[in-house]
C-alpha positions in Angstrom: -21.4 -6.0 2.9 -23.3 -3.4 0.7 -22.6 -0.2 -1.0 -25.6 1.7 0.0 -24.7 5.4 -0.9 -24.0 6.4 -4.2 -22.6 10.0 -3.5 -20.6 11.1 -0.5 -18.2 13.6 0.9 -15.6 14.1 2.8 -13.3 17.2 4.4 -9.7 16.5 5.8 -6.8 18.6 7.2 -4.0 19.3 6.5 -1.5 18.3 9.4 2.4 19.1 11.1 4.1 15.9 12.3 7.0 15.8 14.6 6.1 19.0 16.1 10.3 19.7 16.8 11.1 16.8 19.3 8.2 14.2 19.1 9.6 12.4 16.0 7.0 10.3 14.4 4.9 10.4 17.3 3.6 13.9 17.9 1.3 15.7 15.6 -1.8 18.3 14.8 -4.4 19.4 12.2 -4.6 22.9 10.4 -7.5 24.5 9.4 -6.3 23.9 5.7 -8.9 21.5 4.4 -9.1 19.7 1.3 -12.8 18.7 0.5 -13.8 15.6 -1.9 -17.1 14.3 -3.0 -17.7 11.2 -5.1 -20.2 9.0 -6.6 -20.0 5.4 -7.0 -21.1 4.5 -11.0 -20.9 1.2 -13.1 -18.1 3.1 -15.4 -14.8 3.4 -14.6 -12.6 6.0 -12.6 -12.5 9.7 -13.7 -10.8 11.8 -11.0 -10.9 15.5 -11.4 -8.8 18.2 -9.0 -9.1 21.7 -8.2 -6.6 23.7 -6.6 -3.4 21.8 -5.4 -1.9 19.1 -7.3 -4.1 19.9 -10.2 -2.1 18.3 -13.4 0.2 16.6 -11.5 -1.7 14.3 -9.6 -2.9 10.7 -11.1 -6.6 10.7 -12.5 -7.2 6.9 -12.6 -6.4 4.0 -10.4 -3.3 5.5 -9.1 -4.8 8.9 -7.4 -3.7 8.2 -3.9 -7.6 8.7 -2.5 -8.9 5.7 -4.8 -6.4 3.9 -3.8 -7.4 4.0 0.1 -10.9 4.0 -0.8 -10.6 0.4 -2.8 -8.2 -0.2 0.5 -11.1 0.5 3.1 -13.5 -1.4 0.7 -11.5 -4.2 0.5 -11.1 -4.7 4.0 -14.7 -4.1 5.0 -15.8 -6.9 2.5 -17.7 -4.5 0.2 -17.5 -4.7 -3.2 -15.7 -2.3 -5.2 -17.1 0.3 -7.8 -16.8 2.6 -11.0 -16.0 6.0 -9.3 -16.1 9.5 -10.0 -14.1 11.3 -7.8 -13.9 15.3 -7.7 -10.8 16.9 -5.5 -11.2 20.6 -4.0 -7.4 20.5 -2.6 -5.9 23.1 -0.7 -3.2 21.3 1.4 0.0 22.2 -0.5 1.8 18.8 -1.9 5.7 18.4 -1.0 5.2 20.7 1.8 5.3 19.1 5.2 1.5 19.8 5.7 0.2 15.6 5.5 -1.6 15.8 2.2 -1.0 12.5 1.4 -2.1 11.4 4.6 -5.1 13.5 4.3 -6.0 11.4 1.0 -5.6 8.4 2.6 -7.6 9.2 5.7 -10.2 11.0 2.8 -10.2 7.9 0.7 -10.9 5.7 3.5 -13.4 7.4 5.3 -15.0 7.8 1.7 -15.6 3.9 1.8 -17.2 4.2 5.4 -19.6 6.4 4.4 -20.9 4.5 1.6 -21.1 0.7 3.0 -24.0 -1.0 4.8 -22.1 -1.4 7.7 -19.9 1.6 8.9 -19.1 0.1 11.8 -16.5 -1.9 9.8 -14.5 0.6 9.2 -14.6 2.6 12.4 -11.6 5.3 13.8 -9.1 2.5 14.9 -9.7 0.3 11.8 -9.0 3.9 9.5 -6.1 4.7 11.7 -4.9 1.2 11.3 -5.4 0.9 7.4 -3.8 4.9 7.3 -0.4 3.6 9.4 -0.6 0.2 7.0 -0.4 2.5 4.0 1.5 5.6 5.4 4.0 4.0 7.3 4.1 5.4 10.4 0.2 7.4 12.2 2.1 11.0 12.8 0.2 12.8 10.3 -3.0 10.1 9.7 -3.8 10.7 13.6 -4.0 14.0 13.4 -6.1 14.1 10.3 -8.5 11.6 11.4 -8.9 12.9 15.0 -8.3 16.5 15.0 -6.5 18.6 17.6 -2.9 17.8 18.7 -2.5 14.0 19.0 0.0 11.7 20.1 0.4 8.3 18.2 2.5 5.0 18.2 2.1 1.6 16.8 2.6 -1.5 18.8 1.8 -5.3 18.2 -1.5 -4.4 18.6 -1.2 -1.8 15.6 -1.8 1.8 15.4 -2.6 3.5 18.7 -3.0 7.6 19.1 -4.8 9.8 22.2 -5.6 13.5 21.9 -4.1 15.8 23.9 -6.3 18.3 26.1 -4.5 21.1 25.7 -3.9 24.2 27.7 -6.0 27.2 27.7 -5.0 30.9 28.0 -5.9 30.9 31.4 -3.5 28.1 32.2 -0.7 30.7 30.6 -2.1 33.7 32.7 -2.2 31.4 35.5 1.3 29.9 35.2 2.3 33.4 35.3 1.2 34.6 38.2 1.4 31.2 40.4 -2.2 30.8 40.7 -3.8 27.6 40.5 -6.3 26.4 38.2 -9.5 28.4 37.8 -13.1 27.1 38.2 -16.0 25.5 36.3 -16.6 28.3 32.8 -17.3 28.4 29.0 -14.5 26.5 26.8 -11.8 28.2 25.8 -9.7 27.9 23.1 -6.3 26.2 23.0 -3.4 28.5 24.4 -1.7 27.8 21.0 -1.8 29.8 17.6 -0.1 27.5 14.7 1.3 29.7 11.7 2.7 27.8 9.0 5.5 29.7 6.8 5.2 28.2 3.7 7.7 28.0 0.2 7.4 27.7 -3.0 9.8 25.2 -3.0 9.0 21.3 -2.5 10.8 18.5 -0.9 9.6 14.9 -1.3 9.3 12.9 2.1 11.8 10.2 0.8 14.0 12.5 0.1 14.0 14.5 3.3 14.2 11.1 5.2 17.1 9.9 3.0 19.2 12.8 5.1 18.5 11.1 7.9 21.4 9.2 9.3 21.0 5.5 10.7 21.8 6.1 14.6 22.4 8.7 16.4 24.7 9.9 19.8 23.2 8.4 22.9 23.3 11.8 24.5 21.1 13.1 21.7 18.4 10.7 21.8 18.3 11.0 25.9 17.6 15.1 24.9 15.2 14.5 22.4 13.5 12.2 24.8 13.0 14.8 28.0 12.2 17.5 25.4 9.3 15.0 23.9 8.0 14.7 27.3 8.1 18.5 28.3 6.8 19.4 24.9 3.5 17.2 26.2 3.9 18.9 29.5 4.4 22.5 27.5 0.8 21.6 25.4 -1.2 20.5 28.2 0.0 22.9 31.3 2.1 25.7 30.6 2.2 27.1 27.1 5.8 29.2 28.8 7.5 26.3 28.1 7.0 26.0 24.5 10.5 27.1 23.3 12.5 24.8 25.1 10.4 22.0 24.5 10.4 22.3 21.0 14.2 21.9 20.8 15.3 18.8 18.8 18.6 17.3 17.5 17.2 13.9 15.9 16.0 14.9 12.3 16.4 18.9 11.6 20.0 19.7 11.7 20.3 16.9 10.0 18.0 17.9 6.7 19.3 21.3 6.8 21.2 19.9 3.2 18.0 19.7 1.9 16.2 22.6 2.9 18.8 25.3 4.2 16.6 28.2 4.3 13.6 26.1 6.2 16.8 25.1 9.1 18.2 28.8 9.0 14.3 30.6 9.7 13.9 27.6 12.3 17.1 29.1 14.2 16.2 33.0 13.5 12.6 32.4 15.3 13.9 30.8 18.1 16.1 33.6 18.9 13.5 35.5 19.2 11.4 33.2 21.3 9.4 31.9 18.6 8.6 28.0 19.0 9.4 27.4 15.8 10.0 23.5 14.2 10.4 22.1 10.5 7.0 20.8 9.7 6.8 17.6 8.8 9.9 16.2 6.5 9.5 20.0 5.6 10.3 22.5 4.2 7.8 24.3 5.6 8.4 26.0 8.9 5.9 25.3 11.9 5.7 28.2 14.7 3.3 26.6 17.0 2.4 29.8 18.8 2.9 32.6 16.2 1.4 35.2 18.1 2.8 38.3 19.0 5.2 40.5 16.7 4.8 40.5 13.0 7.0 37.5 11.1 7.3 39.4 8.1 10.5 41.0 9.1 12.2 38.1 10.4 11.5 35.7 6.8 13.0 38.6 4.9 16.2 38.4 7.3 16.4 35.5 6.1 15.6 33.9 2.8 16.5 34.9 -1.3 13.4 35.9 -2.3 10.7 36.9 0.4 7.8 36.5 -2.5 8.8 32.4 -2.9 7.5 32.3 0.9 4.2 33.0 2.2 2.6 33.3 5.9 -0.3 31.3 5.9 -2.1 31.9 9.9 -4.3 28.8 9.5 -4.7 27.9 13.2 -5.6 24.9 15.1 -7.9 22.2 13.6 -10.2 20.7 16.9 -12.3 18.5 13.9 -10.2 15.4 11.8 -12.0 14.1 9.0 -15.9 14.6 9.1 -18.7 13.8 6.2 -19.8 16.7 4.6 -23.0 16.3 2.0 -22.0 16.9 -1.6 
């Protein structure tokens, strides 16, 4: 196996696992990229970064996207390279938004597109290699595929199918018992993702570390009917988004860690919002946020309404894709 390309690029979103109920299994992409480009040399590793993690981040062997790209090359046989690696990131860190799965998925897709043989590394070997180093395909499948996307592991390794989700006809539809409508242009997903996003930060390990070791039988039955409607809910009948997004496996259970995030969770759903902890948080998830203005209901409830921001990034349909730098 050959490196054949010396520069190449790559753009990734940002993603919300869990999605309330579907506990390391359910996810979707934002349209919140970051974009990398890098060129293979004979020196060694300089890694620059605009934007997020700028200063904080590794520059060297350590920056999580070399890593997966030396992972990628490594398993595809290819030999391994000086690189220069430049970082436009705009996927908040310590969020709940998968930037570190969106480097790995970018750092391994970055050694596709330079080998001889891509084929090597195709979407199951990256989504294999991303669970391998990510621990569990929640966020990776999203950011590799795009859309809403369901994921597991099995012996096998790391599975995941996109979900074809409902339209706003299906709502309309649902609404007035019609059936559904005819052969027409596409339409775009019933859903409108708005992501309410702190200043504040909260490290995945420590947000799982809240996380107790078994829970009541009667709560894991619940969480396992509202998993299943919630796919129901995203594929039929967008009316059924508030109840299917109700969960008692992981969020009451961070609320230590992120009271505000848990308190806005419980404010929007009182008002009908379908609103979830994204990711290991603390930002907050409102998988439809349209309708009446937000604004009102963070300033109900948090300190400082300027530490929080309303980003209406919407639904990702594209995962990771080349881009030429």
């Amino acid at each position: 196996m050959r490196i054949t390309t010396e520069r190449v690029g790559v753009r990734v979103p940002a993603t919300s696992a869990n999605l309330g109920p579907g506990f390391d299994a359910l996810g979707l992409a934002l349209h919140l990229v970051d974009d990398l480009e890098l060129e293979a040399t004979t020196g060694r590793v300089e890694v620059t970064v605009e934007g997020e993690g700028a200063g904080d981040v590794p520059a060297g062997e350590d920056h999580l996207v070399v890593r997966a790209l030396r992972r990628g090359l490594d398993h595809a046989g290819a030999p391994q390279a000086g690189v220069r690696l430049h970082c436009r990131n705009r996927i908040p860190h310590g969020r709940g938004l998968g930037s570190s799965a969106a480097a790995t998925v970018a750092g391994l897709m970055l050694a596709r597109l330079l080998v001889s043989e891509p084929e090597a590394l195709d979407d199951q070997v990256l989504l294999d290699l991303a669970t391998e180093m990510e621990g569990h395909p929640d966020n990776a499948a999203p950011a590799l595929l795009g859309g809403v996307v369901l994921s597991w592991t099995d012996r096998a390794g790391a599975r995941a199918e996109r979900l074809d989700l409902a339209t706003p006809g299906d709502r309309a539809q649902r609404g007035n018992g019609a059936g559904q409508s005819g052969s027409g242009p596409a339409q775009e997903p019933a859903i409108r993702p708005v992501v309410l996003l702190p200043t504040a930060r909260l490290a995945t390990s420590a947000a799982r570390s809240l996380l107790p070791e078994t829970v009541p039988h009667a709560d894991a039955a619940f969480n396992a009917a509202r998993a299943a409607l919630l796919v129901h809910a995203l594929t039929s009948d967008p009316s059924l988004l508030l109840p299917a997004t109700e969960d008692r496996l992981h969020q009451e259970y961070r609320a230590p860690g992120m009271p505000q995030s848990v308190e806005l969770v419980r404010v929007l759903r009182s008002e009908g919002y379908p609103a979830v902890i994204s990711g290991a948080g603390p930002s907050v998830l409102v998988i439809d946020g349209a309708g009446p203005e937000l604004a009102p209901l963070v300033r109900r409830v948090v300190d400082d309404p300027r530490a929080w921001r309303i980003a209406r990034v919407g639904l990702s349909s594209t995962g990771a894709e080349p881009v030429v730098p």
